[in-house]
C-alpha positions in Angstrom: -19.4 124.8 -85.0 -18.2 121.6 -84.5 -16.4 120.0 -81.7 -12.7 119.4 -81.8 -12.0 115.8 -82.5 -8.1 114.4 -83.4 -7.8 111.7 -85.4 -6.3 109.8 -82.2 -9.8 110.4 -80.4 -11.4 109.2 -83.6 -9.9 105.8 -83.8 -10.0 105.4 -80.0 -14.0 105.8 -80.0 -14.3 103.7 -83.4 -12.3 100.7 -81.7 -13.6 100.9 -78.4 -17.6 101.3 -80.1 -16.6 98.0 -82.7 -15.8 96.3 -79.5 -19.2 96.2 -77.7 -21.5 97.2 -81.0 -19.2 94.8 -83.7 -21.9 94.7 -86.7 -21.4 96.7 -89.3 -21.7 97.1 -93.1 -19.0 95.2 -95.5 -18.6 95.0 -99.3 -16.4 95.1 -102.3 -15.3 99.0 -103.2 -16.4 98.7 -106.2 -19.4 100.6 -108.0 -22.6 98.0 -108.3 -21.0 96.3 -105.5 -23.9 96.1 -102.2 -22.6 95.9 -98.7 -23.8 93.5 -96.4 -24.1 93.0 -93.0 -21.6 91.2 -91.1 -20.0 90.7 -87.8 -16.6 91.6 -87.3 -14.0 90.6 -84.5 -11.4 93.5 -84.4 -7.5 94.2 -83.8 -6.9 97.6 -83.0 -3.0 96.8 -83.2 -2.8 95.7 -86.7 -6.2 97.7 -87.8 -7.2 94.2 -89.0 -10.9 93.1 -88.6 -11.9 89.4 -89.1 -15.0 88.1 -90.4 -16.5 84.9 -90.5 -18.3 83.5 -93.5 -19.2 81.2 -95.6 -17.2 79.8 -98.9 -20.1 79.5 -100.6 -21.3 82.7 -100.6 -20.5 85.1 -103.6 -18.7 87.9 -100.9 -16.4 85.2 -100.3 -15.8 83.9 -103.8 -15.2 87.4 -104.7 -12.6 88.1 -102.1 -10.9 84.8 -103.1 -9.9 86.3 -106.5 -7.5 88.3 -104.0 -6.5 91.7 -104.9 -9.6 93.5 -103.5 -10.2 96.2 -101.6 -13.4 96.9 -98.9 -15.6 98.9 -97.3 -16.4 99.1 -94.3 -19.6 101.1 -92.8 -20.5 101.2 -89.0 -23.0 102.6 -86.6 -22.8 101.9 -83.3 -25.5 101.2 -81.1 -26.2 104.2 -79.3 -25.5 106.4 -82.1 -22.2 107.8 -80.5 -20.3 106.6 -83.6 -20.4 106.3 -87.7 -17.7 105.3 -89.9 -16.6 104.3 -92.8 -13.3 102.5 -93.1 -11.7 101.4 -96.9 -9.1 98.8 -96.7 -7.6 95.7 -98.3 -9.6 92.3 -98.6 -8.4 89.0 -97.8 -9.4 85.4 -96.9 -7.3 83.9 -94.4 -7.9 80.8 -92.8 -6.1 81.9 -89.5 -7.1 78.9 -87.3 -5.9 80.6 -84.4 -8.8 83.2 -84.6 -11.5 80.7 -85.6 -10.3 79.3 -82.1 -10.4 82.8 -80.6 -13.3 84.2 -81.7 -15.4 81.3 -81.9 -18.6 81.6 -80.0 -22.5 80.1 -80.1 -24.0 82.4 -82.4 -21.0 81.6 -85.3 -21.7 78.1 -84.7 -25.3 78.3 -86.1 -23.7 78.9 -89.4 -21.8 76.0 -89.4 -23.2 72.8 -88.7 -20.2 71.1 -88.6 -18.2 73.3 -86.2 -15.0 75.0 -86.4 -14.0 72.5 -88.8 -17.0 72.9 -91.1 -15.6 73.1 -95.1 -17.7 76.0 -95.6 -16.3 78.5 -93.0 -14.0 80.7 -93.8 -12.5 84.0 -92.5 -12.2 87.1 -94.3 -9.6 89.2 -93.1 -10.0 93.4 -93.9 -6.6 95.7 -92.9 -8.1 99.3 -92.9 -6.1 102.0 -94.1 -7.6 105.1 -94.5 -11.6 106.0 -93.3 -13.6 108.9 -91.6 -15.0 108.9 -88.5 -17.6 110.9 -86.9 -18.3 110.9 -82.9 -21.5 112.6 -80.7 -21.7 112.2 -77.5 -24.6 114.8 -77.4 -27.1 112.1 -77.0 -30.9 112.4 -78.0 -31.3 115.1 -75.2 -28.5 117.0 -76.2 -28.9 116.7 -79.9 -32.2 118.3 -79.9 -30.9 121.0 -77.6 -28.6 121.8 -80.5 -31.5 121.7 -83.0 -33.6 124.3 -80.9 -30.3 126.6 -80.0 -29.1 126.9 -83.7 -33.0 127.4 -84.6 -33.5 129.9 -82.1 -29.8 131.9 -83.1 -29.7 131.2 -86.7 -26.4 129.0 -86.3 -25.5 125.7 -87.3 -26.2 123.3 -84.6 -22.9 121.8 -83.0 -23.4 117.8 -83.7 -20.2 115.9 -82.3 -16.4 116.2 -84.2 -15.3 114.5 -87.5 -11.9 113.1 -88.6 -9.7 111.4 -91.0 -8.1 108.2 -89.5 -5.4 106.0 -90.7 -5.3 102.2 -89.2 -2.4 100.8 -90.6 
């Protein structure tokens, strides 16, 4: 059996995990279509996430025929938490959060700076997703293993849920 976990707990752990652990898997939702990794900036109050990129890359041109819709997969760093969020795709070049969430590593990408043509933002507003949150730990999870081995139950691995972020 499972643990008990509310869609509220869901989305708290997914923001507070994209926070510290922010990389994560994005891409068109669209079959053929491969994710790739990217960086996002989140906005728990809007359930937008921002990420940077680069005009001249085909994710962005593909975004820029606007009317697209994303996926978003994520697993944090010490395995606590997995999603996978679907929501609308935008660009936006929001100059206020270029400003915001500019730091060193984002200005490899763009030799020119923030004001480099080929920087871009693309801005993803999740809806609807699925979250799934352990806090067993390695120690714990293997505990599970070995009980639901030794009593011929199913091994209790963390809670799921269904969030909405808009």
């Amino acid at each position: 059996m499972a643990d008990e976990l509310t869609a509220a707990e869901a989305e708290k752990e997914f923001w507070k995990h994209l926070k510290t652990s922010n990389t994560g898997m994005l891409g068109l939702d669209q079959p053929g279509y491969h994710n790739q990794p990217m960086t996002g900036f989140r906005e728990e109050e809007t359930g937008t996430i921002w990420f940077f990129t680069r005009d001249d890359t085909d994710f962005a041109r593909d975004v820029a025929v606007g009317g697209q819709t994303g996926m978003f997969t994520y697993q944090s760093k010490d395995q606590e938490v997995y999603a996978c969020i679907h929501g609308d795709l935008s660009i936006d070049q929001n100059r206020e959060r270029i400003d915001r969430y500019w730091n060193p590593v984002l200005a490899a990408w763009y030799p020119e700076g923030k004001d480099d043509p080929h920087l871009t933002l693309i801005r993803f507003d999740g809806d609807d997703g699925r979250v799934w949150v352990s806090k067993k730990g390695p120690v714990g999870f293997m505990f599970e293993i070995a009980k639901a081995n030794l009593t011929k139950t199913l091994p209790d691995a963390g809670g799921v849920a269904d969030v909405n972020l808009n």
